[in-house]
Residue, then its C-alpha position, 0 to 999 in steps of 0.5 A: x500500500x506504502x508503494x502505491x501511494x509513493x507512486x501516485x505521490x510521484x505522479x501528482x508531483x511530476x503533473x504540478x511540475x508539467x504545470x509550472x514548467x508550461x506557466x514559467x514557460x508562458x510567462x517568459x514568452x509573454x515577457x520576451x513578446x513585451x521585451x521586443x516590443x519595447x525595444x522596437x518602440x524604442x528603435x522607432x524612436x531613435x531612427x532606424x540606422x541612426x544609433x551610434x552602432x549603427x552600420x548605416x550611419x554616415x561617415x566623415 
């Protein structure tokens, strides 16, 4: 009895894993969808091509 309610304890513990991982997973998704949009409204804002790293800034 002690084996199987080990086994199930286990199951129920790698399901609450499953679960974490694919929130966490949604959350970084979510968190990296909102990070490239700040960096594209801030690339609008600088002009594109006009940072100081930029390959397509005017040389002297």
């Amino acid at each position: 009895m002690e084996e199987l309610d080990a086994e199930l304890a286990a199951e129920e513990r790698e399901e609450v894993l499953e679960e974490e991982i694919a929130y966490h997973t949604a959350k970084l998704e979510n968190l990296q969808a909102v990070l490239a949009e700040v960096k594209r409204t801030k690339g609008d804002e600088m002009g594109v091509g006009s940072g100081p790293h930029s390959n397509k800034r005017r040389r002297n």
